[in-house]
N, C-alpha and C positions, 0 to 999 in steps of 0.2 A: 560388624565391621564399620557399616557407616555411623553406628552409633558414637560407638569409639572414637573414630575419626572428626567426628562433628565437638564431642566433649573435647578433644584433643586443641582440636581448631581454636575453641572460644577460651579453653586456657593459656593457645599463645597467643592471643588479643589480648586478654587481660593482664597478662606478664607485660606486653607490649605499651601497654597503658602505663601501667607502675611506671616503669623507664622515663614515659616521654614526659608523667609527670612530676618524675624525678628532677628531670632534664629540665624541664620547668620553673620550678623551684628553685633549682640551684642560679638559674638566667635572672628569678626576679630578685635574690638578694645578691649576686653582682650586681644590680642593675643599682640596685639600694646602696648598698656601699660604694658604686662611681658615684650616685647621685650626692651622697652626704659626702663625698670627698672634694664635691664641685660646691658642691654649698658654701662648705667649711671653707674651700680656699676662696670664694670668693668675699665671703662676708670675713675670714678669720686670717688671712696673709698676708702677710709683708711683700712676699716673692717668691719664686717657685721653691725656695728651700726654707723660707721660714714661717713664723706660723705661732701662733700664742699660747704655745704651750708654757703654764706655770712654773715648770723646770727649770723654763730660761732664765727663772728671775731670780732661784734661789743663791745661785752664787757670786751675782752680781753685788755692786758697792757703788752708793750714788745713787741708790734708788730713788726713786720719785713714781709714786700714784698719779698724781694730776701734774704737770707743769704746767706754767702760765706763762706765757712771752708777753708781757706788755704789762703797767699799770696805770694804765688809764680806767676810764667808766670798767668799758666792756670786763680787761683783765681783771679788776678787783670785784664787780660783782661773779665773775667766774672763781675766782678763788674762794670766795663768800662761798658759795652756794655747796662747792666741793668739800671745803672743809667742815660747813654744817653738816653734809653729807655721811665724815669719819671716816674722809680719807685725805690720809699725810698731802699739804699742798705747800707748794714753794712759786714764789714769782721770784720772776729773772725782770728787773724792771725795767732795763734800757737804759739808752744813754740819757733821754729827758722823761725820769719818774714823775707819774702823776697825770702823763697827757696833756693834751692841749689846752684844758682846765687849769692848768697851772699859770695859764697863759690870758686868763681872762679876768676881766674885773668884775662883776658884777654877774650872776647866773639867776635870771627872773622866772625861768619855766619849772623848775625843777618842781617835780610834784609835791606836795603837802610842805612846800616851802617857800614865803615870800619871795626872800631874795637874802641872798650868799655868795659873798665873794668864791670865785672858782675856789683859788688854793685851799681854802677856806674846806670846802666842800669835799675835794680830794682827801685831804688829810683828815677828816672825820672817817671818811671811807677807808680810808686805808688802818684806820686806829679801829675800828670795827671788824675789818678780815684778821687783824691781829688777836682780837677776843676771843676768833673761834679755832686760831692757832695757825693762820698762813704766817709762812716765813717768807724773807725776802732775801735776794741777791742783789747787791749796786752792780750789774753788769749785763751785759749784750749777748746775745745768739749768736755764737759764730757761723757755725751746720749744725745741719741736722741730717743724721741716716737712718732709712730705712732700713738698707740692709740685714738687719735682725729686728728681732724684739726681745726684750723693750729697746724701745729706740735709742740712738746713739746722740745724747746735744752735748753739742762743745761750746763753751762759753768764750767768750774774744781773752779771759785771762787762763786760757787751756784749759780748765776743770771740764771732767767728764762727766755726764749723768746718763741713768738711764733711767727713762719715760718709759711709766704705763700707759700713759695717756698726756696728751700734748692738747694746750688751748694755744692761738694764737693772738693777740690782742694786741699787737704791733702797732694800730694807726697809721696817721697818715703825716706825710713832714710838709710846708710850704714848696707850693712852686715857684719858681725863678723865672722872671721875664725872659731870661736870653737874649738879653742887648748890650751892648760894648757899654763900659763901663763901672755894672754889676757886680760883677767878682772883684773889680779893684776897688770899689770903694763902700765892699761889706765892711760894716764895722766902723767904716769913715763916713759915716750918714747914710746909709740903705740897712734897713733892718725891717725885721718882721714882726717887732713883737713893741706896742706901741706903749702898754703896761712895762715894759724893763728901761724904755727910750727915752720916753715923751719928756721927759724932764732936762737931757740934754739939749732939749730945742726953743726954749724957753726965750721967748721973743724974735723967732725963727719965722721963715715961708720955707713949707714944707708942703707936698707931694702924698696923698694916699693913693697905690693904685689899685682898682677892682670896684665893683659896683652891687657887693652881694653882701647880706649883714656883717659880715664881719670888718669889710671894709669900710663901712657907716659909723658901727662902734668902735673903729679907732681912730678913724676923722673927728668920732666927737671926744672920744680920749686924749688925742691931741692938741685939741681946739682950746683946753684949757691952760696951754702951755704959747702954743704957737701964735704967732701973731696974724697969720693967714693961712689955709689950708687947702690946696687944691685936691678934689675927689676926681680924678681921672678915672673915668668912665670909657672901655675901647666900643663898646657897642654903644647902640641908639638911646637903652635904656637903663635903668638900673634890676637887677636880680632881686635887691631888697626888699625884706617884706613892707608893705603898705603903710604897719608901724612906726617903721624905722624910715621911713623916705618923710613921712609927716615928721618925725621927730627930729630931723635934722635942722629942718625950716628954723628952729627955735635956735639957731646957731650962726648968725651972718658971717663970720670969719669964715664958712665952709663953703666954696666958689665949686659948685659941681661942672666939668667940663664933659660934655656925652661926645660919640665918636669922634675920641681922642685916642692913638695910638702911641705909648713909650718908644722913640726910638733911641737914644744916646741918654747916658749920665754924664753927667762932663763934671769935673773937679780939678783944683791947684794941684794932687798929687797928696793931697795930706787931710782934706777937705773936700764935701759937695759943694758944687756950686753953682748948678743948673740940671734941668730936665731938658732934653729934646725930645717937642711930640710934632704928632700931625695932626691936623684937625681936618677933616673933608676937603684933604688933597695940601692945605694949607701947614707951611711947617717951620717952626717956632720954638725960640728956648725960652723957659719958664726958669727967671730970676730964684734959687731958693738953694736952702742948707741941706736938709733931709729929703730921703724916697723910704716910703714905706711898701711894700708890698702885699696887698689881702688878695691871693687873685685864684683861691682853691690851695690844694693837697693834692699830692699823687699817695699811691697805700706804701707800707714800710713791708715789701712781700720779698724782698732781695734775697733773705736768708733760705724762706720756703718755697721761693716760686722752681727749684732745680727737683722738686719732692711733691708737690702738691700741683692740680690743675688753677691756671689763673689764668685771666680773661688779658687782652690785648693791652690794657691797660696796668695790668695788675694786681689787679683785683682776686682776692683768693676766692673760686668758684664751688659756691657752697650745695650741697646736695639735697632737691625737693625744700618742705618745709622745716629745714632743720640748720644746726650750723657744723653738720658733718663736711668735710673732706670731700676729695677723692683717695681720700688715705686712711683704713678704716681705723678708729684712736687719735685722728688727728682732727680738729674742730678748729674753728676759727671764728670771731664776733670782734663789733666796732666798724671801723674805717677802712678798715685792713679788707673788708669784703663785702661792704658794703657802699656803694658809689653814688646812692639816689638819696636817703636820706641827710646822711652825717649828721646826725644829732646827739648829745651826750645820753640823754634819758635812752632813745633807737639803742644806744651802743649799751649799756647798762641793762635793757632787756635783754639784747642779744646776750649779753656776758651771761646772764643766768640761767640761756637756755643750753648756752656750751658749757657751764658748767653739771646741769643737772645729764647734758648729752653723755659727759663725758661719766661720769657716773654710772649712766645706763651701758655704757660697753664696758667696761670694768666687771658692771654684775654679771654680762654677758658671758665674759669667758673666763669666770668662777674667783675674781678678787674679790672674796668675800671675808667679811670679819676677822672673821678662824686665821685664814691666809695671811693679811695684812698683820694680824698679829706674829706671825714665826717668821717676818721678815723686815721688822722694826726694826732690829739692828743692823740693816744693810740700805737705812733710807740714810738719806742725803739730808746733811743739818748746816744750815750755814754758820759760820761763827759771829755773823753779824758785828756786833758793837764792839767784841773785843778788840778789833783791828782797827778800832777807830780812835784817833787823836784830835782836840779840839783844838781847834784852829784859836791862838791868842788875837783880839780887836788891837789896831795900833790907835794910840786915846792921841797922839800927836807928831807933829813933825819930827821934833827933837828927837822921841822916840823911836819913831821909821829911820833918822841918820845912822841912830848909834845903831839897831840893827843890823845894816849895811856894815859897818863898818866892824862888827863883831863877828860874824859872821859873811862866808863865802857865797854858799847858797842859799838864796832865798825866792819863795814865790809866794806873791801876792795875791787875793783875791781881791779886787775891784766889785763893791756890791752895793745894792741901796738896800733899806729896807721895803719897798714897795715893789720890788722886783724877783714876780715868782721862777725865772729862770735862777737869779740868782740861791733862792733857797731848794733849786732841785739842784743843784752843783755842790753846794755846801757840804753834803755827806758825803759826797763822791771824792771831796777835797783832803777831807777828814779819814778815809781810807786810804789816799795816797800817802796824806801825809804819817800814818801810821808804817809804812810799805815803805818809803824814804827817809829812815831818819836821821841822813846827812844834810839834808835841807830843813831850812824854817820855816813853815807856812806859818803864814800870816794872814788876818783879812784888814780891809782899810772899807770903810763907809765912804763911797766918792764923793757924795754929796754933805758929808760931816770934816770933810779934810781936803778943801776944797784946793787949797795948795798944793796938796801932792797929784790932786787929779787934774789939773794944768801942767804940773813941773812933768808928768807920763805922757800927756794927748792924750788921757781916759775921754772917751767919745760916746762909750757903751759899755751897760752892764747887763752879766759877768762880764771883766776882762781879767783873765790871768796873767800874771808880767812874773819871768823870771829873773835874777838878777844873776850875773856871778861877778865877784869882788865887783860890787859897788855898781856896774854897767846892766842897761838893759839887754839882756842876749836877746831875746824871744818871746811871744805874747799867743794868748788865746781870746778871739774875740765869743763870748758867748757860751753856752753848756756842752758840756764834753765831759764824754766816757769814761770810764775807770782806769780803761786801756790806753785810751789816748793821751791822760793826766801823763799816764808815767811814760810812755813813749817819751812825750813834749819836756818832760825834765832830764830822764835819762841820755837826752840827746847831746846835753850839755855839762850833766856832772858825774861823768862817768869814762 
């Protein structure tokens, strides 16, 4: 009997074993499957309900692999990279295509390259992302949602898309002094871009403010024009590199003033015609026509900062060493998130790592070849050119009357040839005027018709002047949006 009983015993031990390591087993693949479920969502979700499953993408329309918001450095070497890559890439390029490069004359650092006017440089880049097959859009971000995937971008002229993958390359815009004045006499002699201006100043004293190379190089941009130059400097010293502080010396028309503070612009109402500063307590109007302003950028993070982490400044706040998000598929490179550098070449590396970034999550959660191929027909094409109408050059006055008087509406582009704001507006012109064909676009060379740019107060280029029967309704000083063209006309012929 104790035999029995003993055999008995260690068979319900061993039964008892089975069980608990039954019970075992089952604890450590719950345990595996919470685990890969916490993974997944953290590395793979949108939100507690969505989630990158390939499904979502098939019956979408609009599709886009890679979007690019910006075309600047960072945006176009990001779309490079992605569409080397062989995946469908589109840039949405904003309201000023091409970046702040468009905006500069002369570009000396660029690697394996003397020297190259920006536009110049831009537009070889962007005719290069074209070779490997990026597309573009003339248009703006409106939002963007997270709420599903692929993400939800609205463009400012309502088109819908949805992003596999979102780069940001926004940049950054000029800052504004914030002194009385300012807003009333943009356009009337305060401007920021000395390459689009400088030529209406031409025997002028004029005002640069800011003390850091960009301010240096359009003192000396200026200098060529103007008859005097004040470098308002608000701190003790200058920011400018070492270079450019010796290189000015070669300039006597440039009167550098150090803690000097902008306080007032004062003009007739139609015209500048003085600075109010302070100088160490001491305070004084500076006699002159023009204010230019070089005094930094804030980031253009408006559209993403309700979607992505961004620092107090607005700086889109990028993840370790990389140019991921806080949004996993959404990257960002340039200006837009970067606050210490700013430099084109900085932005141009960055763009190629957010493009190769954006790539690597793609592979991640299986857009592979095979995929990309059975959903070609649901990608996002823009129609680009065919919407575009060329803007007729008016060769003379005569020509401009009879215009006017043959037509009702008309709107003018005020441009120079030296003026790369004016050549990033020029296609955006040529869209509209494709979208409006009860109006005439026209363009006039301000500086080749010099009659008609006194008979307007043309003061700065671009200026857009609309007409109806024969009167000036309304004007745009400067580059503007695809959305904003046709707002600005439909206000009035409609």
């Amino acid at each position: 009997m104790n035999t029995g009983g003993h055999r008995y015993t260690r068979r319900g031990v061993s039964i008892w074993r089975r069980i608990l390591w039954i019970v075992f087993g089952l604890a450590v693949l719950v345990g595996i499957s919470w685990g890969v479920r916490v993974v997944f969502r953290h590395f793979f979700s949108t939100s507690d309900n969505a989630s990158f499953l390939l499904t979502n993408v098939v019956n979408k329309k609009g599709v886009v692999p890679v979007l690019v918001v910006g075309s600047g450095p960072a945006g176009l070497a990001a779309a490079l990279y992605a569409a080397r890559g062989g995946m469908h890439t589109v840039v949405v390029e904003g309201g000023l295509p091409g970046g702040q490069l468009m905006g500069t004359s002369w570009v000396e650092n660029w690697p394996g390259m003397k020297k190259m006017l920006g536009p110049d440089l831009m537009r070889n880049a962007r005719e290069q992302a074209q070779e490997f097959g990026v597309l573009f859009v003339q248009d703006s971000v409106a939002s963007v949602s997270i709420d599903q995937w692929p993400y939800v971008v609205t463009l400012a002229n309502g088109t819908v898309l949805h992003a596999l993958s979102l780069v940001v390359a926004t940049g950054s815009d000029p800052r504004r002094l914030g002194i009385s004045g300012e807003t009333e006499y943009w356009g009337k002699g305060v401007s920021v871009c000395a390459t689009c201006d400088a030529p209406f100043f031409k025997g002028a004293d004029i005002a640069v403010i800011g003390g850091g190379d960009s301010a240096l190089e359009e003192a000396i941009q200026l200098s060529s024009y103007a008859d005097h130059v004040y470098l308002v400097v608000r701190g003790d010293k200058m920011r400018a590199s070492q270079a450019m502080q010796e290189r000015i010396k070669a300039y006597p028309q440039i009167e550098v003033l150090l803690n000097t503070k902008p306080k007032e612009i004062v003009g007739n109402s139609a015209q500048v015609t003085g600075l109010v500063v302070e100088t160490n307590g001491v305070v004084k109007q500076l006699t002159l026509q023009g204010v230019f302003l070089a005094i930094g950028h804030h980031p253009n993070s408006g559209f993403i900062k309700p979607v992505v982490t961004c620092d107090a400044e607005g700086n889109i706040v990028l993840a370790g060493n990389t140019q991921r998000t806080s949004v996993p598929g959404i990257f960002a490179a340039g200006d837009v998130a970067d606050k210490r550098y700013r430099q084109a070449g900085v932005a141009a590396g960055a763009g190629i790592r957010a493009g190769l970034d954006a790539l690597e999550f793609l592979t991640s959660i299986g857009v592979q070849r095979s995929f990309v191929e059975k959903i070609e027909q649901r990608f996002f094409v823009p129609e680009g050119g065919a919407q575009r109408k060329v803007l007729v050059e008016i060769a003379s006055v005569k020509e401009f009357d009879q215009l006017l008087q043959q037509k009702r509406f008309v709107c003018v582009d005020f441009f120079s040839d030296m003026c790369p704001a004016c050549v990033q507006l020029l296609p955006v012109l040529e869209l509209a005027a494709f979208a409006r064909s009860n109006v005439a676009f026209v363009k006039v060379n301000a500086f080749k018709q010099g009659e008609l740019k006194s008979r307007f107060n043309i003061t700065k280029v671009p200026t857009v002047v609309l007409f109806v029967d024969g009167r000036v309704v309304s004007r745009i000083g400067g580059a503007a949006s695809y959305q904003r063209l046709l707002e600005f006309v439909d206000e009035h012929t409609k």
